[in-house]
Backbone as CSV, one residue per row, in Angstrom:
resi,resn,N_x,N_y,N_z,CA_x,CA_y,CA_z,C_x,C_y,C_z
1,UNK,33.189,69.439,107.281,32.776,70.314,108.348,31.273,70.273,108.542
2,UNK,30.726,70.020,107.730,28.888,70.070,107.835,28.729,68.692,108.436
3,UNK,29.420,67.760,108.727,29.294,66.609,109.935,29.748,66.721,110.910
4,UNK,30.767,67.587,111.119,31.050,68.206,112.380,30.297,68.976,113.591
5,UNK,30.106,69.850,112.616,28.857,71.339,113.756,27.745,70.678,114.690
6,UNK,26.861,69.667,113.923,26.222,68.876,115.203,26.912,68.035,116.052
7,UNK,27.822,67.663,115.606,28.703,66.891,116.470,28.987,67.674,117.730
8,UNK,29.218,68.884,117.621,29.716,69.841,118.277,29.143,69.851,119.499
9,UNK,27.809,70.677,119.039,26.517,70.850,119.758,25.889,69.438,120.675
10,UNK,25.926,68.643,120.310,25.769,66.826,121.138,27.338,67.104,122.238
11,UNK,28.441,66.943,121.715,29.867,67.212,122.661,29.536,68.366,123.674
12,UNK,29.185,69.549,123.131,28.765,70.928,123.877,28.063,70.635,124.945
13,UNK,26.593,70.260,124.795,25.554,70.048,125.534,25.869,68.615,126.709
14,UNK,26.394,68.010,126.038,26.840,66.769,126.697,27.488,67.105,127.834
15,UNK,28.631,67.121,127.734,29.730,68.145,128.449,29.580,69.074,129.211
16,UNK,28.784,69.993,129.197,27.945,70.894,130.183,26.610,70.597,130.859
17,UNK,26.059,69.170,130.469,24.668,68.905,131.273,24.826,67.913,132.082
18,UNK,25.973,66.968,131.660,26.823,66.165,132.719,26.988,66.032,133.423
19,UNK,26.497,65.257,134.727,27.265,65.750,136.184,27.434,67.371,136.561
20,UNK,26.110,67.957,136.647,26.361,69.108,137.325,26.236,69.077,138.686
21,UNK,25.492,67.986,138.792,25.460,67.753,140.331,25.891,66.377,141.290
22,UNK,26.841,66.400,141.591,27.466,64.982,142.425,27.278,64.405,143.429
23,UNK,27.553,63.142,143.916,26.763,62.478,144.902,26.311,63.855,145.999
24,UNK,27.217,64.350,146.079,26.765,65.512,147.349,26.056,66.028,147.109
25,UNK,25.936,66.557,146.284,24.986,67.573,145.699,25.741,68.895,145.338
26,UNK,27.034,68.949,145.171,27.774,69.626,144.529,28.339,69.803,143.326
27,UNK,28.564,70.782,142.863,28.774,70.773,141.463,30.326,69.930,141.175
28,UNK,30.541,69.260,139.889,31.731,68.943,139.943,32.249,69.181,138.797
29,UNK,32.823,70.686,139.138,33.296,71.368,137.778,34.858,70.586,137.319
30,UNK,35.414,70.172,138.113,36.872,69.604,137.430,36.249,68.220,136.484
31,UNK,35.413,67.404,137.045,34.986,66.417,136.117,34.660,67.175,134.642
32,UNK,33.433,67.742,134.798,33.264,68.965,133.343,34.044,69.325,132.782
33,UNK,34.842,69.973,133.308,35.868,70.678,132.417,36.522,69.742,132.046
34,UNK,37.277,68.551,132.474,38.235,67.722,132.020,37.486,66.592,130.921
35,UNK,36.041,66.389,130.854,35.249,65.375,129.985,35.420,66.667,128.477
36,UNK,35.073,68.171,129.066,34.898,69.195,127.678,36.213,69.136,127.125
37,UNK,37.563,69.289,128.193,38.931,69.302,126.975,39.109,68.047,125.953
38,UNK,38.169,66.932,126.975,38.673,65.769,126.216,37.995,65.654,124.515
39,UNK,36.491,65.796,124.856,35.907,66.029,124.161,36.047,66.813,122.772
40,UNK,36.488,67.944,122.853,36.673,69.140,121.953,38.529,68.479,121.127
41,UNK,39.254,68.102,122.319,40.390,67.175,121.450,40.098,66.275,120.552
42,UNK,38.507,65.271,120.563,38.785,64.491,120.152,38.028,65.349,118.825
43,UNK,37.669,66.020,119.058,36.321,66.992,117.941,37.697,67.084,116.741
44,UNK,39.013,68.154,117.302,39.584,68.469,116.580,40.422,67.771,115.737
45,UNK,40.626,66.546,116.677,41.510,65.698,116.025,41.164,64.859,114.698
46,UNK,39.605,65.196,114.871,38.969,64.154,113.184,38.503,65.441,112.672
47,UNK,38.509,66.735,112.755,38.472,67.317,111.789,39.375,68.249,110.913
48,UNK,40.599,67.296,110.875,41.779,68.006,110.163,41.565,68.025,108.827
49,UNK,41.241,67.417,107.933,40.854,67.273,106.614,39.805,67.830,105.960
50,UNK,39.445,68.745,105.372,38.137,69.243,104.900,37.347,67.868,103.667
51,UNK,36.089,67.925,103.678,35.652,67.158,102.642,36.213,67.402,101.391
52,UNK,36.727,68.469,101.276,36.883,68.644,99.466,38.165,68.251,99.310
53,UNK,39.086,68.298,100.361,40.580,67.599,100.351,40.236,66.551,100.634
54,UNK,39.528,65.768,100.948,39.496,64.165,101.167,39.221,63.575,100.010
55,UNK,38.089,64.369,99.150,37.631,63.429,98.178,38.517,64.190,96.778
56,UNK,39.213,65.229,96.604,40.161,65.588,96.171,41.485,64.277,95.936
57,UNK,42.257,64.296,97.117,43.092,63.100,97.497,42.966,62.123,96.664
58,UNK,41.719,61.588,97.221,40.952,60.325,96.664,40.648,60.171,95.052
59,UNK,40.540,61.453,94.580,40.591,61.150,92.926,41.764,61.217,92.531
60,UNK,42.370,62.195,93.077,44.232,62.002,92.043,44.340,60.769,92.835
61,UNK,44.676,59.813,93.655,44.734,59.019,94.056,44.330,57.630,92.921
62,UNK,43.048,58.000,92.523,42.650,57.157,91.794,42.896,56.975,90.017
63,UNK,43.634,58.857,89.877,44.061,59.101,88.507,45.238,58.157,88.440
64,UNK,46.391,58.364,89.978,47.838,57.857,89.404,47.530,56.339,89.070
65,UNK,46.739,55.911,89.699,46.767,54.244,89.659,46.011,53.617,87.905
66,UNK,45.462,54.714,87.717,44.627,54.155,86.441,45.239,55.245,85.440
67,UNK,46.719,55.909,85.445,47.373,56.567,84.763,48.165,55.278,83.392
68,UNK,47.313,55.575,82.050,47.804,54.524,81.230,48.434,55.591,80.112
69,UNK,48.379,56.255,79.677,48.839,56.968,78.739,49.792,58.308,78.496
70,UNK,51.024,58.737,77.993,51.602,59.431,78.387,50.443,60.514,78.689
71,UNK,49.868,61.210,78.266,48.682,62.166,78.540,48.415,61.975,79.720
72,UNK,48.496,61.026,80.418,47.436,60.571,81.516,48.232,61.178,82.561
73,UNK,49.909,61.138,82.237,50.782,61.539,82.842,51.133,62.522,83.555
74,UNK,51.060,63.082,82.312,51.355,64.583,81.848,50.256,65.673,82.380
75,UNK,49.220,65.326,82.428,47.990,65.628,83.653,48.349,66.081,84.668
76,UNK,48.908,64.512,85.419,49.425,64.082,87.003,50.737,65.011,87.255
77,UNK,51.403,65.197,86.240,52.648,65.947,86.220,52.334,67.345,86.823
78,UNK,51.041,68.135,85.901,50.528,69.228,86.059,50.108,69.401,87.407
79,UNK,49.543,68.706,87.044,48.600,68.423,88.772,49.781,68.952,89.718
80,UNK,50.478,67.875,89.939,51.523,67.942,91.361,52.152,69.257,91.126
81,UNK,52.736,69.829,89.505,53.473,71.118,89.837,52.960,72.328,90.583
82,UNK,51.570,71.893,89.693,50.640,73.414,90.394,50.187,73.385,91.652
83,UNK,50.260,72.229,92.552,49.870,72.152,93.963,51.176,72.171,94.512
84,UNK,52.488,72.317,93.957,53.721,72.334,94.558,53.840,74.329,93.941
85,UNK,53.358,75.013,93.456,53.716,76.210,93.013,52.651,76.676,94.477
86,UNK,51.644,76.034,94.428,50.432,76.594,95.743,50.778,76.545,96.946
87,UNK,51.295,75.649,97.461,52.132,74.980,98.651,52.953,76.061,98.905
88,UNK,54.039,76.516,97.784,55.186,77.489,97.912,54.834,78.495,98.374
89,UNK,53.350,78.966,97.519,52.807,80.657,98.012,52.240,80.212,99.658
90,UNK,51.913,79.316,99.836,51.471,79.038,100.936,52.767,79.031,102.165
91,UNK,53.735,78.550,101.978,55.443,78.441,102.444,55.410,79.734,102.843
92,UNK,55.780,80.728,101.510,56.280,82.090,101.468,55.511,83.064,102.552
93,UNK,54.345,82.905,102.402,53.304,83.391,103.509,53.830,83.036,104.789
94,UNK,53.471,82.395,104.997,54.095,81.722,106.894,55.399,82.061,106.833
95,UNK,56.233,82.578,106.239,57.323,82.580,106.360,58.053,84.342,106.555
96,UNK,57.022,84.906,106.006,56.485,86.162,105.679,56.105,86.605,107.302
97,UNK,54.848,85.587,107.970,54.465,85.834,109.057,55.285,85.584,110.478
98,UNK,55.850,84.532,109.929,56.943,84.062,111.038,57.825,85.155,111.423
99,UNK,58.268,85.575,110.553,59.597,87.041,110.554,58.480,87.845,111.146
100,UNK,57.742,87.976,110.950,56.535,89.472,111.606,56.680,89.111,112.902
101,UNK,56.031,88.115,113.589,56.254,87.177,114.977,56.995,87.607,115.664
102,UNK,58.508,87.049,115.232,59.795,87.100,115.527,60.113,88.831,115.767
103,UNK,59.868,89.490,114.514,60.349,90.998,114.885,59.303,91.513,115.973
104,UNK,58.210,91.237,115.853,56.823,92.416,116.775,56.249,90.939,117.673
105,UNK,57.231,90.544,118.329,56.104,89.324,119.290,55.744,90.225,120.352
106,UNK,56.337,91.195,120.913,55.944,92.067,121.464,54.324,92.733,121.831
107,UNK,53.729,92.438,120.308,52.564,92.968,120.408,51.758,91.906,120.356
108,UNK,51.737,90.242,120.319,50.850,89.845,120.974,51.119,89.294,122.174
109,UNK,51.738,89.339,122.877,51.670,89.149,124.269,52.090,87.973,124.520
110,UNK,51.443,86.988,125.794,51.470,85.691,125.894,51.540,84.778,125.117
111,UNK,50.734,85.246,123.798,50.568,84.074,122.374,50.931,84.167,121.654
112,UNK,52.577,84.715,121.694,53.408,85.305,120.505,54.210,83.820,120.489
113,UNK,54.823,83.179,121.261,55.308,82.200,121.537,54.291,80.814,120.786
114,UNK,53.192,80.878,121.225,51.930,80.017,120.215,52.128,79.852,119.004
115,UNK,52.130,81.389,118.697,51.836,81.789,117.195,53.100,81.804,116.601
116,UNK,54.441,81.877,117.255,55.308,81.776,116.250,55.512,79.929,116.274
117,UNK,55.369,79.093,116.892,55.452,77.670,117.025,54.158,77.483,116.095
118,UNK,53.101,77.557,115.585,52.324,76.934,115.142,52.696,77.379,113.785
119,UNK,53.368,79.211,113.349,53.627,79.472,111.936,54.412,78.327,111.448
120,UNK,55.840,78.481,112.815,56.712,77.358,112.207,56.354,75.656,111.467
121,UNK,55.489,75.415,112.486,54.823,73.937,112.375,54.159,74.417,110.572
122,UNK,53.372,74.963,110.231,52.165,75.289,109.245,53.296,75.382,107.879
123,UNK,54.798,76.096,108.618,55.823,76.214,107.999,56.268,74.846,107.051
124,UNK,56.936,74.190,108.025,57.192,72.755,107.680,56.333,72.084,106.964
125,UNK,55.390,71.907,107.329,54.543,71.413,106.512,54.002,71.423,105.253
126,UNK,54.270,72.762,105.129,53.820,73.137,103.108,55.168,73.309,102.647
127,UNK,56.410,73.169,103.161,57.529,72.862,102.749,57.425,71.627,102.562
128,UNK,57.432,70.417,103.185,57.602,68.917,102.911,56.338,68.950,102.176
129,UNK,54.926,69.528,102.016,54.474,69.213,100.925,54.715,69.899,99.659
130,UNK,55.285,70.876,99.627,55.853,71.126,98.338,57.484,70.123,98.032
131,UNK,58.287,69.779,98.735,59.096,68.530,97.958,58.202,67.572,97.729
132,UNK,57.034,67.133,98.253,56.878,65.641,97.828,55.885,65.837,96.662
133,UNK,55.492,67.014,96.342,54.670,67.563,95.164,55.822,67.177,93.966
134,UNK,56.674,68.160,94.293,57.720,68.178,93.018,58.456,66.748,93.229
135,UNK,58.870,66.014,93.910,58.527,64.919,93.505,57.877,63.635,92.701
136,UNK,56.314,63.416,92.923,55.647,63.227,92.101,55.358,63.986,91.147
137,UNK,55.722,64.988,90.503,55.783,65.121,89.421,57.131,65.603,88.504
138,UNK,57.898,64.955,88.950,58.958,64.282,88.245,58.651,63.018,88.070
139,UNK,58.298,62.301,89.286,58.042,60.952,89.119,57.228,60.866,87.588
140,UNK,56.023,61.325,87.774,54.671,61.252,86.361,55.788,61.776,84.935
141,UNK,56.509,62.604,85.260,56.738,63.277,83.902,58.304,62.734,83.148
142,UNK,58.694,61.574,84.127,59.703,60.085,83.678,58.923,59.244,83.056
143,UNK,57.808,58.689,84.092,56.661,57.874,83.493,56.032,58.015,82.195
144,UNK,56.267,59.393,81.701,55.477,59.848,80.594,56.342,59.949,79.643
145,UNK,57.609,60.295,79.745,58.518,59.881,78.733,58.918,58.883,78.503
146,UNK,58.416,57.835,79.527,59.166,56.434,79.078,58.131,55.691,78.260
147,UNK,56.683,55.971,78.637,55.643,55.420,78.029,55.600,56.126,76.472
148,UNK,56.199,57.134,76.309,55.970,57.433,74.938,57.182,57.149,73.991
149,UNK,58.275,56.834,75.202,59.333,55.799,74.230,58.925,54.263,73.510
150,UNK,58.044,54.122,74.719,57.584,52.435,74.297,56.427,52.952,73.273
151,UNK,55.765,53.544,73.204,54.639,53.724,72.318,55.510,54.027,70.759
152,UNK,56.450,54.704,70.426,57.219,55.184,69.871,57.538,54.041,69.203
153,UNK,58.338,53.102,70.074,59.168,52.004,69.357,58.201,51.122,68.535
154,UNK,57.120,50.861,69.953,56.389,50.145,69.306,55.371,50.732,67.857
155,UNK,55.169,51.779,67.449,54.471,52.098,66.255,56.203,51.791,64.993
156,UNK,57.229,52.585,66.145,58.163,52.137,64.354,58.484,50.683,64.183
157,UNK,58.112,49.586,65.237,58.157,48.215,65.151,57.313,47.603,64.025
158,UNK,56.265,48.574,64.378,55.147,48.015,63.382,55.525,48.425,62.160
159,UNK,55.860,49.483,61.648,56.180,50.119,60.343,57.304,49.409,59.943
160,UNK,58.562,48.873,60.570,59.279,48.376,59.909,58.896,46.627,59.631
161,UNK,58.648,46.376,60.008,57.423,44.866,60.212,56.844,45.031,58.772
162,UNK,56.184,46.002,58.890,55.278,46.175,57.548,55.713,46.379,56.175
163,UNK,57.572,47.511,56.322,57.786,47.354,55.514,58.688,46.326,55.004
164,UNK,59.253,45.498,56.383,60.333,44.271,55.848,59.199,42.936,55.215
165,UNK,57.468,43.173,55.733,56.697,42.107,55.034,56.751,42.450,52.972
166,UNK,56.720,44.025,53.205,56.138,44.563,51.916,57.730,44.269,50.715
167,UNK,58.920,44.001,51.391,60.122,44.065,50.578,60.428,42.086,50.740
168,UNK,59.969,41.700,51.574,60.131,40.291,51.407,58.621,39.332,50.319
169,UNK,58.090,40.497,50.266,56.810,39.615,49.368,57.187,39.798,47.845
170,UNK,58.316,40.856,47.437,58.353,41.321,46.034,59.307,40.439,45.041
């Protein structure tokens, strides 16, 4: 968002200093207005992501791929449950609000219809991200039992190795 706000202000100013006056010498407010919706769409459309969720992303991103150790796992496991337990309170809320909507749309008027379509949308959304949370972390917490099967075998590989060297040398 702190690369945004000037952005804003350049779109703002732009957009309103534009063609205020046309070959005639008339104002040409439909051009304006239609360069500002475009404008402010395109504003919103790149600022869906906050910086701290981008570069957030980008490190678990970079944990699962360089995930070598059941521990490493078991982390990632955590990770996804507790952003799938956050997601839920986040679910339960909109869901909470949606029913408010639905019973009292009454009291906001024209933008009750808005507001119950955008709860719903905000709805869906921390629903499918809470399955694909609990998802990946099932996924990590298979991964982590299987890696500590192989770690497992492989230390009693070694021990019996060691002791079939120590009973074949006697």
């Amino acid at each position: 968002m702190i690369y945004s706000t000037p952005l804003f202000f350049v779109i703002f100013s732009v957009s309103f200093g534009i063609n205020r006056i046309d070959f005639k010498g008339k104002r040409n407010m439909k051009t304006r207005r239609i360069f500002a919706i475009l404008s402010f769409s395109l504003l919103a459309a790149c600022a869906q992501m906050s910086p701290h969720e981008a570069v957030q992303n980008t490190n678990i991103r970079r944990a699962a791929q360089n995930a070598r150790t059941p521990s490493d796992h078991d982390a990632l496991s955590n990770y996804f449950e507790n952003a799938a337990k956050e997601m839920q309170t986040k679910a339960d809320e909109q869901k909470k609000l949606l029913e408010h909507y639905e019973e009292k749309g009454y009291l906001y008027g024209r933008q009750a219809q808005d507001l119950k379509s955008h709860t719903a949308a905000l709805l869906h959304k921390y629903e499918a991200n809470v399955d694909e949370n609990i998802r990946a972390a099932a996924t990590h917490r298979q991964m982590a039992l299987e890696q500590a099967k192989r770690e497992y075998a492989i230390r009693e590989g070694q021990i019996v190795n060691a002791e079939s060297r120590a009973h074949s040398s006697k």
